[in-house]
C-alpha atoms as an extended CHARMM CRD file, in Angstrom:
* protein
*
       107  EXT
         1         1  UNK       CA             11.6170000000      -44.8330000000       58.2340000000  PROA      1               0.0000000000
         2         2  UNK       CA              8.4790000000      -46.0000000000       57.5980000000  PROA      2               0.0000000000
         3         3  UNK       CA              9.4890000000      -49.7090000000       58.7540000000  PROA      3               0.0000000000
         4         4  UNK       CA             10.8190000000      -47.8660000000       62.0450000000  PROA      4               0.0000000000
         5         5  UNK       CA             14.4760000000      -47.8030000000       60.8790000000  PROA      5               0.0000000000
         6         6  UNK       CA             16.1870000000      -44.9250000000       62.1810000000  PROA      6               0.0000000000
         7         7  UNK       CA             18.7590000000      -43.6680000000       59.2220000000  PROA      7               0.0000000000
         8         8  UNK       CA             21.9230000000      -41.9330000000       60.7010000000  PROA      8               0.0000000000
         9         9  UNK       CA             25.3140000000      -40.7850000000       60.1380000000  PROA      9               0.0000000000
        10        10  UNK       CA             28.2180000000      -38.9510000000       61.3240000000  PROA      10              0.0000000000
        11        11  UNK       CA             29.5350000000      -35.8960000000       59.5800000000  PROA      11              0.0000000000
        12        12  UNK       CA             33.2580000000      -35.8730000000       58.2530000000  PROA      12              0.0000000000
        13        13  UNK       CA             35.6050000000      -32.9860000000       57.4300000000  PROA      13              0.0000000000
        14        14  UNK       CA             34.2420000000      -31.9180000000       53.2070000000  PROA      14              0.0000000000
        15        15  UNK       CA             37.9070000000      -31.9210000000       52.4430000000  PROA      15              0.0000000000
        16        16  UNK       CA             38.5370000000      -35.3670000000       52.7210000000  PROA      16              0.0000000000
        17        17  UNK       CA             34.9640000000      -36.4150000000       51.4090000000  PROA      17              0.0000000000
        18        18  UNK       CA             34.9240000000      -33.7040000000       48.3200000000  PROA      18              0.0000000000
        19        19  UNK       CA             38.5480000000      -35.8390000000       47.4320000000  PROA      19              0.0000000000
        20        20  UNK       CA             36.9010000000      -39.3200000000       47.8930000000  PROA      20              0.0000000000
        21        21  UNK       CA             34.1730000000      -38.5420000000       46.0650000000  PROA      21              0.0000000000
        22        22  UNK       CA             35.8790000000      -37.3930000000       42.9260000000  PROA      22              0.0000000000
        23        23  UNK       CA             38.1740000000      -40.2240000000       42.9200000000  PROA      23              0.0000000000
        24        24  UNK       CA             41.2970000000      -38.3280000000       43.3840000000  PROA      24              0.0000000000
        25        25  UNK       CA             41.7010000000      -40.2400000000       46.9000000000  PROA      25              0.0000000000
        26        26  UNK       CA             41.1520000000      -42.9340000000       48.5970000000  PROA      26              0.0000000000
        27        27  UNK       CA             40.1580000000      -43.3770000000       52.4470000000  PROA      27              0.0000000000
        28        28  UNK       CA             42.5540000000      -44.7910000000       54.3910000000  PROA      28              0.0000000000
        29        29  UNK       CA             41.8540000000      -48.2940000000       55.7970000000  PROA      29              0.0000000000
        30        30  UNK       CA             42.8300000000      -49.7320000000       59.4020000000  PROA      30              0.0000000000
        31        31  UNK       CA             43.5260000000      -53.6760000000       58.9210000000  PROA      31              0.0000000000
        32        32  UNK       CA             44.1050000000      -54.1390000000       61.9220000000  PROA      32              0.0000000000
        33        33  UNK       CA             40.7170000000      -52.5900000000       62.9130000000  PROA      33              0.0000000000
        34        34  UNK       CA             38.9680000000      -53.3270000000       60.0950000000  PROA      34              0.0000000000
        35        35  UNK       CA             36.7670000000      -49.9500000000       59.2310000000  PROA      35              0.0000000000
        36        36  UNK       CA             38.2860000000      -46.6650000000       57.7080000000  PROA      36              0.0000000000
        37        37  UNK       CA             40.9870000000      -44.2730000000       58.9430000000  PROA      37              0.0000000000
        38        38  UNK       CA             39.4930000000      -40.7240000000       58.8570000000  PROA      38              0.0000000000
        39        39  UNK       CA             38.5530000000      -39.1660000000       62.1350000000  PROA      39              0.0000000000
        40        40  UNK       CA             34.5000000000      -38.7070000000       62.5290000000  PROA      40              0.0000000000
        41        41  UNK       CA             32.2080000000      -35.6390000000       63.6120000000  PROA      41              0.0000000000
        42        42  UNK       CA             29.3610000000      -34.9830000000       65.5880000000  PROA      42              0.0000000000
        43        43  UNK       CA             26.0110000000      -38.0410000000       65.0470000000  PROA      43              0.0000000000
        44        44  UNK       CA             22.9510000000      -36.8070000000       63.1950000000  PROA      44              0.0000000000
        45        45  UNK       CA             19.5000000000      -38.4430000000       61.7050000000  PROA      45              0.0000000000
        46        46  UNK       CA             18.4090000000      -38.6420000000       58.4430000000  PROA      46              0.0000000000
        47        47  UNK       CA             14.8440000000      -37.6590000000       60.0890000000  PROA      47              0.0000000000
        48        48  UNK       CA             15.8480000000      -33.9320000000       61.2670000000  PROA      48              0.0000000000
        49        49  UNK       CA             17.2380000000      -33.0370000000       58.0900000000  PROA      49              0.0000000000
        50        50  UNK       CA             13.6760000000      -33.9860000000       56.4710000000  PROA      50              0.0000000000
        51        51  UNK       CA             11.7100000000      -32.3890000000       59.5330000000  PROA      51              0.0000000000
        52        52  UNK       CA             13.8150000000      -29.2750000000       60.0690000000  PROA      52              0.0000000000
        53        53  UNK       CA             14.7800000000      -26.9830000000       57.4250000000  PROA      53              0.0000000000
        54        54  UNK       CA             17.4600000000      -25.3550000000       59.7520000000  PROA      54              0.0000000000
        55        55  UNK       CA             18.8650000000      -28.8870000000       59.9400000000  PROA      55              0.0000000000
        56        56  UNK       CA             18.8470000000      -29.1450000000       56.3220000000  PROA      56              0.0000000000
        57        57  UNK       CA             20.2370000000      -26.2890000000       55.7340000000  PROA      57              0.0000000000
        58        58  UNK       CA             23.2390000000      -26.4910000000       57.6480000000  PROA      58              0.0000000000
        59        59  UNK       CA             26.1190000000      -26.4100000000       55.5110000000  PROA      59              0.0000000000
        60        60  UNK       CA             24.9220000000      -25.2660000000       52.2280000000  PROA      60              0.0000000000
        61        61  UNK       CA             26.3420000000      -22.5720000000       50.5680000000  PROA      61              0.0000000000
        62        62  UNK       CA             24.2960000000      -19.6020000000       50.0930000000  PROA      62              0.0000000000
        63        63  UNK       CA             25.9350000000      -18.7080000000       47.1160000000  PROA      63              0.0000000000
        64        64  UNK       CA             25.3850000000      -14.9080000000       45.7970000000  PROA      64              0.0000000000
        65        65  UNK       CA             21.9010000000      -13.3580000000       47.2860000000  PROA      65              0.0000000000
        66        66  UNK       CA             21.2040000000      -16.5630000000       49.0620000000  PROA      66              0.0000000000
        67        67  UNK       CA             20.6020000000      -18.2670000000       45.7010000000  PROA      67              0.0000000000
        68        68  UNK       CA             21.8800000000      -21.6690000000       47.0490000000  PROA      68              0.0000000000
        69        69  UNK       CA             19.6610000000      -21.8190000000       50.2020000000  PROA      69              0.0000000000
        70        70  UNK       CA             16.6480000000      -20.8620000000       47.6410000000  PROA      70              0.0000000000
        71        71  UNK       CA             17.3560000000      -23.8280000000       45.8820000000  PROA      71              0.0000000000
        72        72  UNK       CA             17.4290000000      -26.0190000000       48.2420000000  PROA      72              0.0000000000
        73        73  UNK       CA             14.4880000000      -25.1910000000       50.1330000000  PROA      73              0.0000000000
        74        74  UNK       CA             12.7380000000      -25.2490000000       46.6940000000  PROA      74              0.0000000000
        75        75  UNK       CA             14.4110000000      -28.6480000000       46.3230000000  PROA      75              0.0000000000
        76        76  UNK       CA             12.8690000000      -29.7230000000       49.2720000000  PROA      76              0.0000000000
        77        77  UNK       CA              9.1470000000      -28.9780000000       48.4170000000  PROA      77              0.0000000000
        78        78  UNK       CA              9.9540000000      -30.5930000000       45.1830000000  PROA      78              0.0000000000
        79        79  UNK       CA             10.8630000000      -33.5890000000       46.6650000000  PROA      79              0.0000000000
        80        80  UNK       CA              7.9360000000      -33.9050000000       49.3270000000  PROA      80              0.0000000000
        81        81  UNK       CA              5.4380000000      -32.9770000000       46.7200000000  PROA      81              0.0000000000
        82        82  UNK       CA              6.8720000000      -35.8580000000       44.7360000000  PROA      82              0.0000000000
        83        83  UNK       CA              6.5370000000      -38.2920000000       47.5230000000  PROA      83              0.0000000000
        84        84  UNK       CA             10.4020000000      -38.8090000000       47.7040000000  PROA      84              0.0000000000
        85        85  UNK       CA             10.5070000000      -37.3940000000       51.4190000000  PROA      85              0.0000000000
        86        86  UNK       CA              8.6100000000      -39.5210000000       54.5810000000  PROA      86              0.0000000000
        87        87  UNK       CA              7.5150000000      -37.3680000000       56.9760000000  PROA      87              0.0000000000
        88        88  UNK       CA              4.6450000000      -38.9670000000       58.3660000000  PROA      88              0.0000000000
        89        89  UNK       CA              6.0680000000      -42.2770000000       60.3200000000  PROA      89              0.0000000000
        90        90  UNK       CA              7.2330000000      -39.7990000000       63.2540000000  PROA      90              0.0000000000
        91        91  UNK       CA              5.8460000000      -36.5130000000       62.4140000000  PROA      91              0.0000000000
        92        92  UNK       CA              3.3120000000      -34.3440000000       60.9810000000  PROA      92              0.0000000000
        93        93  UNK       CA              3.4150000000      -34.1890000000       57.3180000000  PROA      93              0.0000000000
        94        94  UNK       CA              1.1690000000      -30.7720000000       56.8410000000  PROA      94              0.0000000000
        95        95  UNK       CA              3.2410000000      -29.2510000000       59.7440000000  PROA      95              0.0000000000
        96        96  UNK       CA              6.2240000000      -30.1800000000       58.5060000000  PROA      96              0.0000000000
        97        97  UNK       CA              5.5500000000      -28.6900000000       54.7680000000  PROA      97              0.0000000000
        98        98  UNK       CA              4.6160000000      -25.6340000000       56.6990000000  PROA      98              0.0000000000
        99        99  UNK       CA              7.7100000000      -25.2310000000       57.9570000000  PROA      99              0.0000000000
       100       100  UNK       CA              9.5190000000      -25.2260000000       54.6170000000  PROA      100             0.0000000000
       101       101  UNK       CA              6.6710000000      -23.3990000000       52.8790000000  PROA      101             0.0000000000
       102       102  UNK       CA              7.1620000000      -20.6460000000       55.5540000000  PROA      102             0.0000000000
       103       103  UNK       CA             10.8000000000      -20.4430000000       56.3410000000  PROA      103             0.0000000000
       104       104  UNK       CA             12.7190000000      -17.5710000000       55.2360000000  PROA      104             0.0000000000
       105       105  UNK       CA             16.5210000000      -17.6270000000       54.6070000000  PROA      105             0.0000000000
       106       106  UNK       CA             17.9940000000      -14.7530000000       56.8470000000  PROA      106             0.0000000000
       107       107  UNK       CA             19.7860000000      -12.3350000000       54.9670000000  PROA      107             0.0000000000
């Protein structure tokens, strides 16, 4: 990010992924294509899920009394205070620890 290149992905059904990732399958591959069988989700930027915690949120388990959504807010902070998060090529760094600082999981 800080050498203005934009990180980005597309999301993919967690089934398929959670059995990739342990090994127990492997992705389909299209020869005649040449890139991988598995259908594709919605786009997304590496940048909103370090600039919006709602973003980064999204899709984490809040496990029992919100425990997991804690975490990784608190995760977050870690992170930035660690200097393992860039948030100042395209955005305020003091806002954007604000935002985490501030945000409350809703109940």
């Amino acid at each position: 990010m800080n050498n203005d290149i934009r990180g980005f992905g597309k999301t993919i059904e967690v089934e398929l992924l959670t059995h990739i990732a342990n090994g127990t399958r492997l992705p389909a591959y299209n020869f005649d294509d040449s890139l991988f069988d598995f259908t594709l989700g919605e786009s997304w930027l590496a940048d909103d899920f370090i600039d919006n915690p709602e973003c980064y949120l999204q899709g984490i388990s809040p496990e029992t009394d919100n425990f997991g959504l804690h975490a990784a807010i608190d995760l977050w902070l870690n992170l930035e205070e660690q200097g393992h998060l860039i948030v100042t090529k395209y955005s305020n760094p003091d806002y954007v620890r604000a935002l985490f600082h501030k945000f409350e999981v809703r109940e």
